[in-house]
Biopython code that builds the backbone (N, CA, C, O; Angstrom):
import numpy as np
from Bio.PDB.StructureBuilder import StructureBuilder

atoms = [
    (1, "UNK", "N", (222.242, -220.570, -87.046)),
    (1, "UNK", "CA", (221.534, -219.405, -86.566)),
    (1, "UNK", "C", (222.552, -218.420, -86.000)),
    (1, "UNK", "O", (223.357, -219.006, -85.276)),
    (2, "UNK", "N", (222.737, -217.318, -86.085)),
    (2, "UNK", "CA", (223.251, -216.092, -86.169)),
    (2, "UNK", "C", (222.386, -215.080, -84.820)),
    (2, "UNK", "O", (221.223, -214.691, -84.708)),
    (3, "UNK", "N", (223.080, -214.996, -84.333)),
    (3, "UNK", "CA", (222.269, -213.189, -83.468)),
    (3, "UNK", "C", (223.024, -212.278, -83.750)),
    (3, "UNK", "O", (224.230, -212.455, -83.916)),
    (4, "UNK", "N", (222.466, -211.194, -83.847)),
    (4, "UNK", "CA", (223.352, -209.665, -83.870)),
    (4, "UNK", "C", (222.844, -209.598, -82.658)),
    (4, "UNK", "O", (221.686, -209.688, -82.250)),
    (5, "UNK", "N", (224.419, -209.335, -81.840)),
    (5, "UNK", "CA", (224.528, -209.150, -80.212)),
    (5, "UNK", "C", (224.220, -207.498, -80.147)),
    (5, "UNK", "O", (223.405, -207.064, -79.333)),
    (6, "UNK", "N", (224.858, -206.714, -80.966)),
    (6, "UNK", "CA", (224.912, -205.170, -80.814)),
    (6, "UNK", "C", (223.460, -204.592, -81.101)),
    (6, "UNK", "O", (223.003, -203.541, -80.651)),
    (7, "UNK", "N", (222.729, -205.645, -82.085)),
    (7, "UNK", "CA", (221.263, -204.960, -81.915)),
    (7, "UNK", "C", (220.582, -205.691, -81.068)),
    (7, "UNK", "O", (219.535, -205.130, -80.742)),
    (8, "UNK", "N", (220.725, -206.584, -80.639)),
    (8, "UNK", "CA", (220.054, -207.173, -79.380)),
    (8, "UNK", "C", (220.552, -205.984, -77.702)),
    (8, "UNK", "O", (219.765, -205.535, -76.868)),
    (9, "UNK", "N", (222.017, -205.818, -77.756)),
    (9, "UNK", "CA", (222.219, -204.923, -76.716)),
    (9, "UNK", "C", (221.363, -203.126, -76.750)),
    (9, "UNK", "O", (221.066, -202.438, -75.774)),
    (10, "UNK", "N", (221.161, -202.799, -78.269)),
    (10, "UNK", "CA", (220.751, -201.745, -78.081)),
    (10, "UNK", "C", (219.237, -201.757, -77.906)),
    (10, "UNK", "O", (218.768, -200.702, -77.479)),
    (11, "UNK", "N", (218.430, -202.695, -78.139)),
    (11, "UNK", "CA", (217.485, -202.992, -77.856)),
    (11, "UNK", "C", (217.048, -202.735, -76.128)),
    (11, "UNK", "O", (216.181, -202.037, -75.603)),
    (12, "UNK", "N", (217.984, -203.557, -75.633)),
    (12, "UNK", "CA", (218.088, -204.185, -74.642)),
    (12, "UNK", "C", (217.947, -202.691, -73.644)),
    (12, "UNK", "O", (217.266, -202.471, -72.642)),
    (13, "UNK", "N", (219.056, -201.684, -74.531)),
    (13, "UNK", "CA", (219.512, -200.524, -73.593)),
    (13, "UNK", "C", (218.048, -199.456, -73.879)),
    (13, "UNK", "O", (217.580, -198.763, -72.976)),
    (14, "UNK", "N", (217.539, -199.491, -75.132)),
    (14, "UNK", "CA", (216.245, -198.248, -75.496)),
    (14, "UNK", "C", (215.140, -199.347, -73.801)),
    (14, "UNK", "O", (214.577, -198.938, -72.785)),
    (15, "UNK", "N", (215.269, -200.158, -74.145)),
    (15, "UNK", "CA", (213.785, -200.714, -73.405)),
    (15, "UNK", "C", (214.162, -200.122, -72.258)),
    (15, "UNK", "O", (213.428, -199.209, -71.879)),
    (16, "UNK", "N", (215.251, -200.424, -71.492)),
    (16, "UNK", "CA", (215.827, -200.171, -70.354)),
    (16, "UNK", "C", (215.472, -199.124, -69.834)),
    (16, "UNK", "O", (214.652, -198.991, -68.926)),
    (17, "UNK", "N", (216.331, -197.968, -70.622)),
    (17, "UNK", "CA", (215.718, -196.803, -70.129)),
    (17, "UNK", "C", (214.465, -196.092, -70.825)),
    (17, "UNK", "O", (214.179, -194.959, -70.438)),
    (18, "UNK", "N", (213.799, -196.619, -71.704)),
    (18, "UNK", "CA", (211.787, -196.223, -71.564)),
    (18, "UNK", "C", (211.429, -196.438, -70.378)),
    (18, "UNK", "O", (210.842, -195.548, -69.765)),
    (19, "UNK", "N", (211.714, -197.726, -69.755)),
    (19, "UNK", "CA", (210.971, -198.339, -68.972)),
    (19, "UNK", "C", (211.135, -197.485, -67.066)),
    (19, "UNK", "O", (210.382, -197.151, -66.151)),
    (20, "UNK", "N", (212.451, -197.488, -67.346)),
    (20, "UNK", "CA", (212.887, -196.717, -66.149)),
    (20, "UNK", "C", (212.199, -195.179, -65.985)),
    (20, "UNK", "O", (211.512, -194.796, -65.039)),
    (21, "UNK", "N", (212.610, -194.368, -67.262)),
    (21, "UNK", "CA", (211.565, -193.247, -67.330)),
    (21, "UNK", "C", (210.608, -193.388, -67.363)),
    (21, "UNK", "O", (210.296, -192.682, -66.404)),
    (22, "UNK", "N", (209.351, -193.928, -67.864)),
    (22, "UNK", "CA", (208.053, -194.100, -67.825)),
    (22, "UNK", "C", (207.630, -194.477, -66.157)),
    (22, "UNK", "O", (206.536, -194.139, -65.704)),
    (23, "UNK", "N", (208.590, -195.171, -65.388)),
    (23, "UNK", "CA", (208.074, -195.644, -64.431)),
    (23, "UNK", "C", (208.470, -194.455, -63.645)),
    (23, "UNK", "O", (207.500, -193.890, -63.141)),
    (24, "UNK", "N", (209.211, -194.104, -63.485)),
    (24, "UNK", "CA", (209.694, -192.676, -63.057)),
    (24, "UNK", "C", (208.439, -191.049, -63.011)),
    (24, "UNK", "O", (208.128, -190.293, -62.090)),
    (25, "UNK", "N", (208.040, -191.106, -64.487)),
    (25, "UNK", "CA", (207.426, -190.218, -64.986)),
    (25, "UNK", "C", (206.180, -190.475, -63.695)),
    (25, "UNK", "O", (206.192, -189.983, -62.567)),
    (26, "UNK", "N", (205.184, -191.371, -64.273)),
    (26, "UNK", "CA", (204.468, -192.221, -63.329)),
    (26, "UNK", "C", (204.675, -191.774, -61.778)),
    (26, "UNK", "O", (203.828, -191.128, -61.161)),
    (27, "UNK", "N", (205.765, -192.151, -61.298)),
    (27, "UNK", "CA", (206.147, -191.849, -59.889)),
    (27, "UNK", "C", (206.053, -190.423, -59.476)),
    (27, "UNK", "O", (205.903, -189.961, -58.345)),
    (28, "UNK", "N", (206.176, -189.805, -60.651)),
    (28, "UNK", "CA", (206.669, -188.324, -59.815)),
    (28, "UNK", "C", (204.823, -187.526, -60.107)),
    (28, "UNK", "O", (204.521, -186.398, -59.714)),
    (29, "UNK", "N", (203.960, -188.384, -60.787)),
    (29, "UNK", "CA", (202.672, -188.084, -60.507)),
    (29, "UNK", "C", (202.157, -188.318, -59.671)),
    (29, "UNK", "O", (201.300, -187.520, -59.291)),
    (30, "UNK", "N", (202.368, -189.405, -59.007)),
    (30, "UNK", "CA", (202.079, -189.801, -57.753)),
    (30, "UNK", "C", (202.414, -189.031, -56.761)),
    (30, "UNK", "O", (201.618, -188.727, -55.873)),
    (31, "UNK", "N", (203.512, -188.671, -56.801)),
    (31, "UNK", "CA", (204.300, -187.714, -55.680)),
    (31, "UNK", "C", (203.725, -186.238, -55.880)),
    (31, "UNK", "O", (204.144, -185.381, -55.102)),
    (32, "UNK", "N", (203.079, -185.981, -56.562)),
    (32, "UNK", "CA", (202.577, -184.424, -57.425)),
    (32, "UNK", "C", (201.203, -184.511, -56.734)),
    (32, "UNK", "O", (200.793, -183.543, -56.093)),
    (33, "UNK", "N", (200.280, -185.954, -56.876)),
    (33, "UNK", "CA", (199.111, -185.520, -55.973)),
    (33, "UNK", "C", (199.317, -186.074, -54.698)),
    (33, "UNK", "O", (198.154, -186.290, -54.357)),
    (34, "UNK", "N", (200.071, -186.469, -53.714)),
    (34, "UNK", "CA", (200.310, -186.578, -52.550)),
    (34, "UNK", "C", (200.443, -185.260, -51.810)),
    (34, "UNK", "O", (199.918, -184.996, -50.729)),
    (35, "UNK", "N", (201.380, -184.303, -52.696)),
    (35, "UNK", "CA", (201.853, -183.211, -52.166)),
    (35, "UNK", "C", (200.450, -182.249, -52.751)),
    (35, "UNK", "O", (200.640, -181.062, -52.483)),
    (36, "UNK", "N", (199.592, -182.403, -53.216)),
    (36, "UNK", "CA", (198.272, -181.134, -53.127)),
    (36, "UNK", "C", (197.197, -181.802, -52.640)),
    (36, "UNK", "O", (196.190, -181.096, -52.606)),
    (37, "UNK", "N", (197.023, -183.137, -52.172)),
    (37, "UNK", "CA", (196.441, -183.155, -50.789)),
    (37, "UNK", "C", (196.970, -183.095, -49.921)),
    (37, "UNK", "O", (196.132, -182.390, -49.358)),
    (38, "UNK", "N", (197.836, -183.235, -49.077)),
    (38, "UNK", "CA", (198.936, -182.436, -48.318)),
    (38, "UNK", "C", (198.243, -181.116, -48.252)),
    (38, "UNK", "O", (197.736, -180.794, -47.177)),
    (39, "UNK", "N", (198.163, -180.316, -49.279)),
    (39, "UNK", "CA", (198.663, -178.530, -49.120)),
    (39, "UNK", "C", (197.067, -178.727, -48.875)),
    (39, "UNK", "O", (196.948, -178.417, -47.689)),
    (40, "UNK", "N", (195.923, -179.036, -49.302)),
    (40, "UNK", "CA", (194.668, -179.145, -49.150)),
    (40, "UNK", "C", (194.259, -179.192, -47.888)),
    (40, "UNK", "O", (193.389, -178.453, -47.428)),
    (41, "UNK", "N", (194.804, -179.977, -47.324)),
    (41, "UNK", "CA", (194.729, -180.457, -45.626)),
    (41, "UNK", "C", (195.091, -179.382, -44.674)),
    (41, "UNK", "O", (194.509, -179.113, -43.623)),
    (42, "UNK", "N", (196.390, -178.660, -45.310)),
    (42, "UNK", "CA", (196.816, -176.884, -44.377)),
    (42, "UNK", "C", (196.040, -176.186, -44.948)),
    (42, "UNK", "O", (195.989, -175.296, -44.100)),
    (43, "UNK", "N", (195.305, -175.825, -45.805)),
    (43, "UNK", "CA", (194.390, -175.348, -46.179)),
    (43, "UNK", "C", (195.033, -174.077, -47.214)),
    (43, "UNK", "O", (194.834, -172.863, -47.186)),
    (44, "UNK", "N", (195.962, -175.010, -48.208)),
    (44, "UNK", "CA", (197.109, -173.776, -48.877)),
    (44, "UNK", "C", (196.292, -174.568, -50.397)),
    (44, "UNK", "O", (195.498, -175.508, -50.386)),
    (45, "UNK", "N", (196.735, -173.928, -51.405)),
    (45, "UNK", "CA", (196.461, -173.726, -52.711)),
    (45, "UNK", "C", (197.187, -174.874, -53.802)),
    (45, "UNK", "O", (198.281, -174.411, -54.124)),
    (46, "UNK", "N", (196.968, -176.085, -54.412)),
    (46, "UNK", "CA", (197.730, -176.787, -54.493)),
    (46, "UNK", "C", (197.698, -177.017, -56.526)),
    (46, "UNK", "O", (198.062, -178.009, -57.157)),
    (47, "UNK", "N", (197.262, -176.003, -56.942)),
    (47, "UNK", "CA", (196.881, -175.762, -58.403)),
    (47, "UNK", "C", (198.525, -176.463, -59.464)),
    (47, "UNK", "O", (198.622, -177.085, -60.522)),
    (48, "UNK", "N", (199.495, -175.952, -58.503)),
    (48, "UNK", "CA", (200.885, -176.347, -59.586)),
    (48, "UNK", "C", (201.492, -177.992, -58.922)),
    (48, "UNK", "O", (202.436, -178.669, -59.329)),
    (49, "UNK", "N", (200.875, -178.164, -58.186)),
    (49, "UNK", "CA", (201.094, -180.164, -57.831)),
    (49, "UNK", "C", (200.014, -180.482, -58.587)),
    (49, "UNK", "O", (200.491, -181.093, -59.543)),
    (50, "UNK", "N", (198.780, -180.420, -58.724)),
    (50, "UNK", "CA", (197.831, -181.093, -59.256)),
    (50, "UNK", "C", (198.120, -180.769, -60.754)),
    (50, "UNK", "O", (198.069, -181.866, -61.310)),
    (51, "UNK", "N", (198.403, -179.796, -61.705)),
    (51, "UNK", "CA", (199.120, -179.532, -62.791)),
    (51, "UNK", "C", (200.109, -180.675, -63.123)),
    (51, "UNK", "O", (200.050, -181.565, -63.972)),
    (52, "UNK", "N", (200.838, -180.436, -62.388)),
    (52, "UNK", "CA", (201.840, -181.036, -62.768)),
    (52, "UNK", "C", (201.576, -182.727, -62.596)),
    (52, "UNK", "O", (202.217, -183.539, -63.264)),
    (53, "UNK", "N", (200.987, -182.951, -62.032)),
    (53, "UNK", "CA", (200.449, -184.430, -61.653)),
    (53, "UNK", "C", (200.282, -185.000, -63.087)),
    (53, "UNK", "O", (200.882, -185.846, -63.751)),
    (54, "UNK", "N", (199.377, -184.309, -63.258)),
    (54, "UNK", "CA", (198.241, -184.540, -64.651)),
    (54, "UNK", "C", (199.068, -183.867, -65.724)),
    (54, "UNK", "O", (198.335, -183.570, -66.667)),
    (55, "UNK", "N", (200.309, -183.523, -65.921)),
    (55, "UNK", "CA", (200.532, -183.703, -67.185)),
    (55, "UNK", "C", (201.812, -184.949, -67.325)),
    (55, "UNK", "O", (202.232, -185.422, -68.381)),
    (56, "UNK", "N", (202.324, -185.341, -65.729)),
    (56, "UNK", "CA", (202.967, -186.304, -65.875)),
    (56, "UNK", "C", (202.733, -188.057, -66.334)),
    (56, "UNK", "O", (203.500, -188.978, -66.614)),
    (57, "UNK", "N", (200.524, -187.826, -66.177)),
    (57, "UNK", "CA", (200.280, -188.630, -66.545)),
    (57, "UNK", "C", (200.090, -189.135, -67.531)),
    (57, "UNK", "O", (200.343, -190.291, -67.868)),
    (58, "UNK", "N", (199.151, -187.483, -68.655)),
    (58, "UNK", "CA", (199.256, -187.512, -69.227)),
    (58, "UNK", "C", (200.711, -188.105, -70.153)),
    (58, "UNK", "O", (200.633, -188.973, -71.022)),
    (59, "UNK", "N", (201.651, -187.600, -69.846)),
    (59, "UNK", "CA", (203.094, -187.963, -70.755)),
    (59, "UNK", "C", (203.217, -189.708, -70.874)),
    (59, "UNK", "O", (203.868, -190.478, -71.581)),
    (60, "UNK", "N", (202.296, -189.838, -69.864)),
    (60, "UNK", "CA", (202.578, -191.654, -69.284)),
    (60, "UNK", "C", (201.728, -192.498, -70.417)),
    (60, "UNK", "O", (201.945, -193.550, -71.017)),
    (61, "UNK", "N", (200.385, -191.292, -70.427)),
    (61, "UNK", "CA", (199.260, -191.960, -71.460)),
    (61, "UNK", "C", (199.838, -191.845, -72.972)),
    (61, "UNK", "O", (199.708, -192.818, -73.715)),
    (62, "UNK", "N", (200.364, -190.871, -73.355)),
    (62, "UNK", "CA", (201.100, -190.458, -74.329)),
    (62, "UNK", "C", (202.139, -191.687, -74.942)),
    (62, "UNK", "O", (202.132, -192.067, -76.113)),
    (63, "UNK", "N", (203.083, -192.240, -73.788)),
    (63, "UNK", "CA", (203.912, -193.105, -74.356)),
    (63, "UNK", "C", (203.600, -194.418, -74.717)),
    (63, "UNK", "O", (204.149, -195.270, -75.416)),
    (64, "UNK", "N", (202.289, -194.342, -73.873)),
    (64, "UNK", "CA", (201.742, -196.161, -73.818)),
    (64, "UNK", "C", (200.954, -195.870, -75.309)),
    (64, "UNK", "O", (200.941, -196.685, -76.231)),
    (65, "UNK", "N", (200.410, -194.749, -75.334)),
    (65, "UNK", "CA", (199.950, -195.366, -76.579)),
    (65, "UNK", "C", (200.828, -194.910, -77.933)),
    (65, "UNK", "O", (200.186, -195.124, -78.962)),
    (66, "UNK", "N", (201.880, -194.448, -78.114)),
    (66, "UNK", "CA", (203.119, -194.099, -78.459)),
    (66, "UNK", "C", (203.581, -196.117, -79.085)),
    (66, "UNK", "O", (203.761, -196.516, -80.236)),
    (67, "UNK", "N", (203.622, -196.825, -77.903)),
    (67, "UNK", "CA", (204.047, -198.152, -78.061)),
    (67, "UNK", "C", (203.125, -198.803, -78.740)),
    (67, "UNK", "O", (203.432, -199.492, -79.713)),
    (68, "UNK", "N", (201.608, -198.640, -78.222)),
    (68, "UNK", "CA", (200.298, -199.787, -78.841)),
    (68, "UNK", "C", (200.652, -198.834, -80.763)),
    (68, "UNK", "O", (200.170, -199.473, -81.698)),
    (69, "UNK", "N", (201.160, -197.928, -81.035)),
    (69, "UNK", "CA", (200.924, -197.576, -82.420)),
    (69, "UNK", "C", (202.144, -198.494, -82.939)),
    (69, "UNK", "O", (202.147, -199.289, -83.879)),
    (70, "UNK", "N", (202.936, -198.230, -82.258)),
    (70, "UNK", "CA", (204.517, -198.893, -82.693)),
    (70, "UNK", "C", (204.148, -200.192, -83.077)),
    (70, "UNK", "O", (204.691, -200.543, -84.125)),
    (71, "UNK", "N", (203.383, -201.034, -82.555)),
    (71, "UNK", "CA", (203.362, -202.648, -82.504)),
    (71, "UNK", "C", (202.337, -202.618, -83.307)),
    (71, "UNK", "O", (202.428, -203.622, -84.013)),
    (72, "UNK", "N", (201.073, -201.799, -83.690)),
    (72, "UNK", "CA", (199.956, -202.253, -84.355)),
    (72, "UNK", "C", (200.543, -201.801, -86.054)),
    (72, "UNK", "O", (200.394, -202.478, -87.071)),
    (73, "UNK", "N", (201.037, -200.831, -85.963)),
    (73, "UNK", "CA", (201.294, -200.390, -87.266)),
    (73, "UNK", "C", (202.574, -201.101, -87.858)),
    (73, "UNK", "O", (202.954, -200.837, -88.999)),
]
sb = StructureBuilder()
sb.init_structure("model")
sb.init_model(0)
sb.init_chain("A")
sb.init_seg("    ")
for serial, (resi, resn, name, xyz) in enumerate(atoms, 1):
    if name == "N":
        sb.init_residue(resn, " ", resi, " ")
    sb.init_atom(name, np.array(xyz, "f"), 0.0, 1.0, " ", f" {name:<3s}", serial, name[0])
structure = sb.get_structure()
């Protein structure tokens, strides 16, 4: 039995950083509606955190199912 180490490492390196960005992406939605309830609470306008929230999730929904096509197809 044989492994290819260099496609096992690049493997290794794509998952790596999907995973880091996706979780990232994720995070900074979180942090997007923290900060427009926040501005909600001073009673300020919070239209470009909640934007931005929701398209970071969107991008999140995007990749997951980006992967379920990868594996089904």
């Amino acid at each position: 039995m044989k492994i290819d180490w260099a496609a096992l490492g690049s493997v290794f390196g794509v998952s790596l950083v999907a995973t880091v960005a996706l979780v990232g992406l994720f995070s900074l939605g979180i942090v997007g509606l923290t900060k427009q309830e926040a501005a909600e609470a001073r009673g300020g306008s919070a239209v470009l955190a909640r934007t931005g929230a929701y398209a970071c999730f969107a991008l999140c929904a995007a990749a997951v199912a980006y992967g379920i096509y990868l594996i089904v197809a």
